[in-house]
Steps between C-alpha positions, in 0.01 A plus 500: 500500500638133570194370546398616103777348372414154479081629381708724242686219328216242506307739292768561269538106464145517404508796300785322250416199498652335774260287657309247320146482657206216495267704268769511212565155344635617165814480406659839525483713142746345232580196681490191306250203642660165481427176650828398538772684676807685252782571653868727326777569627527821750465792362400376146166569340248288382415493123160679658591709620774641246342401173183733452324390186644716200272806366299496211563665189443902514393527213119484449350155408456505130185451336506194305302226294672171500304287249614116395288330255542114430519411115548149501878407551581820571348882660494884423670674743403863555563802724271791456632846692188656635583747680583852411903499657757264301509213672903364572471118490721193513521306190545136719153399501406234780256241474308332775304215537186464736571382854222372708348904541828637413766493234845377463781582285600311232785408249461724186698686274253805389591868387335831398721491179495610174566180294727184615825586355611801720560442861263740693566797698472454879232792522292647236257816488145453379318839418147558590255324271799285346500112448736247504449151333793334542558146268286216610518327828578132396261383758803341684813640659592718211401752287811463229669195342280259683651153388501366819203704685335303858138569464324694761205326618206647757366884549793725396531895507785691354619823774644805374698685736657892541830603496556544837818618617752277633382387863130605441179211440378598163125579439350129351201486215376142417313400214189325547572134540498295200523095383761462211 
């Protein structure tokens, strides 16, 4: 029974994990690769392996149509619900600019508002089939009171995002891109 003692808790090494061996190179399931060595104090975690990234928003991704047409000076801004659930969306619009084969954010005041004398909700609803054209899109950094508006130059698109719950990634719908 001695004997199988030593056979008995090689195998469990193995069994859990214990022992690396030549065939497995990988790093070991959610450990982080890094070419240069991290080190925290003892017994403190790493932002790795504490900070998972945050869930997306439950509720289903809303069917939308995010449409920006240039006029000049200025664009037409509208958000077309079509899908057949209300669609819960922030009224912050974001605005990106073209990126080598991605896109960056950008400086821009922009809002799914009714006209440019109330400030807008945080969140509004937008019914299946309903529209909202929000005033013009100065072609700069603002949509209201523009005396003082930086132009936006390059391949923009304007993002319309959910109202995700507080800690969630809201669901993102671009516009095509456009030149102002």
């Amino acid at each position: 029974m001695l004997r199988a003692l030593p056979v008995l808790s090689m195998l469990l090494a193995l069994a859990c994990g214990g022992a690396e061996t030549p065939a497995n190179d990988s790093p070991p399931r959610g450990a982080a690769e890094s070419a240069t060595p991290t080190s925290s104090p003892a017994g403190a975690e790493t932002a790795e392996q504490s900070e998972a990234p945050p869930p997306v928003d439950p509720a289903p991704a809303p069917t939308l149509e995010v449409l920006v047409e240039a006029e000049g000076e200025a664009a037409t801004l509208r958000v077309r619900n079509r899908g057949e659930a209300v669609a819960r969306v922030r009224t912050a619009l974001k605005v990106e600019a073209r990126e080598g084969e991605g896109w960056a954010p950008v400086e821009a005041s922009l809002a799914l508002r009714d006209d440019c004398e109330a400030a807008p909700p945080a969140c509004r609803d937008l019914a299946p089939g309903a529209e909202l054209e929000p005033p013009a899109w100065a072609s700069g950094d603002a949509q209201c009171g523009c005396e003082g508006c930086v132009p936006l130059e390059g391949e923009l698109r304007v993002v319309v995002e959910s109202c995700a719950p507080e800690g969630h990634l809201p669901h993102r719908v671009a516009s095509a891109p456009v030149r102002l």
